[in-house]
C-alpha positions in Angstrom: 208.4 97.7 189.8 206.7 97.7 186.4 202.6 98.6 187.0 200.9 95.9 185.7 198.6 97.8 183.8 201.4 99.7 181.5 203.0 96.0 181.2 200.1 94.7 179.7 199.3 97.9 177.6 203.3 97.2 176.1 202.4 93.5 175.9 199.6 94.4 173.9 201.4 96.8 171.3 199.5 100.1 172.7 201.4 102.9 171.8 202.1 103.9 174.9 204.8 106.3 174.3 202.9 108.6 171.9 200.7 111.3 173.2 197.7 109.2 172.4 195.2 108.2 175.3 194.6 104.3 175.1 192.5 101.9 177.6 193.9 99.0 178.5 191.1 96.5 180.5 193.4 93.5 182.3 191.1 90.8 183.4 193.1 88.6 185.9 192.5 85.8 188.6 191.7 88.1 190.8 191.1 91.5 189.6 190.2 93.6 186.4 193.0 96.3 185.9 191.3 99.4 184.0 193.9 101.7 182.6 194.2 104.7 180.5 196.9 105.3 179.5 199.6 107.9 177.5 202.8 109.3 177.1 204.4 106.7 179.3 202.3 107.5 182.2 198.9 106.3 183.9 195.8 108.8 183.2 193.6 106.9 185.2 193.9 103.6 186.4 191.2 101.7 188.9 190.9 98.1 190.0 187.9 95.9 189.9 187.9 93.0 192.6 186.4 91.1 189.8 188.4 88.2 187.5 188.6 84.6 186.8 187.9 83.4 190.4 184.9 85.3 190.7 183.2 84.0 187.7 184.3 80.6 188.8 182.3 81.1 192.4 179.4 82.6 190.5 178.9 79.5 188.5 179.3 77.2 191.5 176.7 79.8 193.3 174.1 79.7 190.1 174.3 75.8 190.2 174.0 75.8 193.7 170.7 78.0 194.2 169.4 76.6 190.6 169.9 72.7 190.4 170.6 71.8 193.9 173.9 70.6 192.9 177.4 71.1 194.3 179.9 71.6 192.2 183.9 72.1 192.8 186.3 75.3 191.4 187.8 73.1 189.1 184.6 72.1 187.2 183.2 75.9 187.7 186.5 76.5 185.5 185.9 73.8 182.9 182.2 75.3 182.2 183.6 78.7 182.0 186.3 77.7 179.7 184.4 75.2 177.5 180.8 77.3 177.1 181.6 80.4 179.0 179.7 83.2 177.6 179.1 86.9 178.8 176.3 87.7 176.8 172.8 85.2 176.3 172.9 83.3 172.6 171.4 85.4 170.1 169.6 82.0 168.9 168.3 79.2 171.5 170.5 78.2 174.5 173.4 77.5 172.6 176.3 74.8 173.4 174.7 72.6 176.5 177.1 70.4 179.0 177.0 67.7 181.5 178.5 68.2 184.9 178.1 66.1 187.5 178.5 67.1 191.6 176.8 66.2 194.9 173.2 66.7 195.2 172.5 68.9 198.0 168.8 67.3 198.6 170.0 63.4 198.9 173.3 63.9 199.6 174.7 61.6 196.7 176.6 61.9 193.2 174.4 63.3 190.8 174.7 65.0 187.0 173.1 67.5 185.4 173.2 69.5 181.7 173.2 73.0 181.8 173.4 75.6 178.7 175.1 78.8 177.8 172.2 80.9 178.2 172.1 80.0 182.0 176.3 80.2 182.0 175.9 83.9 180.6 173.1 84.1 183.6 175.2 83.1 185.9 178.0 84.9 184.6 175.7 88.2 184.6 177.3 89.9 187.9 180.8 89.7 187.3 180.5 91.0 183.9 178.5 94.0 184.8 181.2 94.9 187.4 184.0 95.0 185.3 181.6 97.1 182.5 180.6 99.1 185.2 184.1 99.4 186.3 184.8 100.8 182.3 182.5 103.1 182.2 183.6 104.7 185.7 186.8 105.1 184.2 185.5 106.1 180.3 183.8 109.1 183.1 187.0 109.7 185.0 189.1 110.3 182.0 190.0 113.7 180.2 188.1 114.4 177.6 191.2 114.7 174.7 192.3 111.2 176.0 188.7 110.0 176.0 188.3 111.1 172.2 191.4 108.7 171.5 189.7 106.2 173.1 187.1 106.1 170.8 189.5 106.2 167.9 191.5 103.2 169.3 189.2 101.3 170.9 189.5 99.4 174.2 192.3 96.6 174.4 191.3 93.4 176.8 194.3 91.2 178.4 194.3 88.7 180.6 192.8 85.1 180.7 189.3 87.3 181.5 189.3 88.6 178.3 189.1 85.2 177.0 185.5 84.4 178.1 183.6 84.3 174.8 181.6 87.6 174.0 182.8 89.6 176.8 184.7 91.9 174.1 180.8 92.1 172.5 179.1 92.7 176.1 181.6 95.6 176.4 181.0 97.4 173.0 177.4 97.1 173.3 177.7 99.2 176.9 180.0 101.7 175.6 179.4 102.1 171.8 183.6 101.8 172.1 185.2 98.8 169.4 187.2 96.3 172.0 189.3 94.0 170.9 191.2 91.3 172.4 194.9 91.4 173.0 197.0 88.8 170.7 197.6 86.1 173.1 196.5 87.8 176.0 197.3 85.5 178.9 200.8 86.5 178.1 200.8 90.2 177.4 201.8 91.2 181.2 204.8 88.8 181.4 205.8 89.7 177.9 205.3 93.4 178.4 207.0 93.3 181.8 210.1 91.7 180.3 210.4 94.6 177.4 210.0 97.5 179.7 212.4 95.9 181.9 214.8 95.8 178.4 214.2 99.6 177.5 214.6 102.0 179.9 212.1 104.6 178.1 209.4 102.2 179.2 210.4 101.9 183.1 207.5 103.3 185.1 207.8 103.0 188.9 205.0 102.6 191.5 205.1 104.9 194.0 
């Protein structure tokens, strides 16, 4: 069985062969995968119960508790998607949209606007877990590996590390550059299928 986090490190082109320590963050459904990685093998890796569900229920809970107003997963997903954001605007309240759910007060249909500086409020836990969750592992790792990191940067993956500004929320913690895989929500399939091809890249769980 391929780890995830080495398939989504070969997904996203790390150089995971070379004695060169790279960080791989994979921002799931679920979970954030945190990986550094080198030489074909797994420095440190940790996982974050943290990932696209989470910010979905911390959107319906910020609506909830702020507007009254109940709101399904599947309309949590379209605001995160649409005006997701893990960092406030840096000018007003940025892109606003309508929703509509049940009022918890009356009991009836009901619609509301809400903004991206309240998203990125709502947003505020999950994102801090999966920083905090970064910097854990930026402490955990050995220091030769760690100076490679901030050569290289950290990689995101996942349909996580498509929320807008969540690569910015994480330089801004670390001082680290992060960037964002090339087509991210694919990079753990596609690296699966290429370690699966080579047999230099086959690393088993144990």
């Amino acid at each position: 069985m391929i780890l995830e986090p080495m398939a989504a490190a070969i997904g996203a082109g790390l150089p995971v062969t070379e004695p060169i320590g790279s960080m791989v963050v994979d921002v799931g459904g679920g979970t954030a995968e945190i990986a550094v990685l080198s030489l074909r093998g797994l420095a440190y890796t940790a996982s974050v119960r943290v990932g696209g569900d989470k910010m979905d229920d911390a959107i319906v809970s910020y609506v909830r508790r702020n507007h009254n107003l109940l709101i399904g997963d599947i309309t949590a997903e379209r605001i995160k998607k649409e005006a997701g954001i893990a960092r406030c605007p840096t000018e007003g309240h940025g892109i606003t949209l309508s929703i509509k759910g049940r009022d918890l007060v009356n009991g009836v249909p009901a619609e509301i606007t809400i903004n991206q500086m309240q998203i990125a409020e709502a947003l505020s836990e999950p994102v801090g877990a999966v920083i905090e969750g970064i910097r854990i592992a930026l402490e955990n790792t050995a220091p030769e590996l760690a100076a490679d990191i901030v050569d290289q940067g950290i990689v995101l993956t996942g349909g996580g590390a498509l929320l807008s500004g969540l690569d910015d929320a994480i330089c801004e913690a670390t001082g680290l550059p992060v960037v964002v895989a090339d087509d991210p929500l694919t990079c753990v399939a596609r690296g699966t299928v290429f370690a699966l091809e080579n047999e230099q890249f086959r690393i088993f769980a144990h």
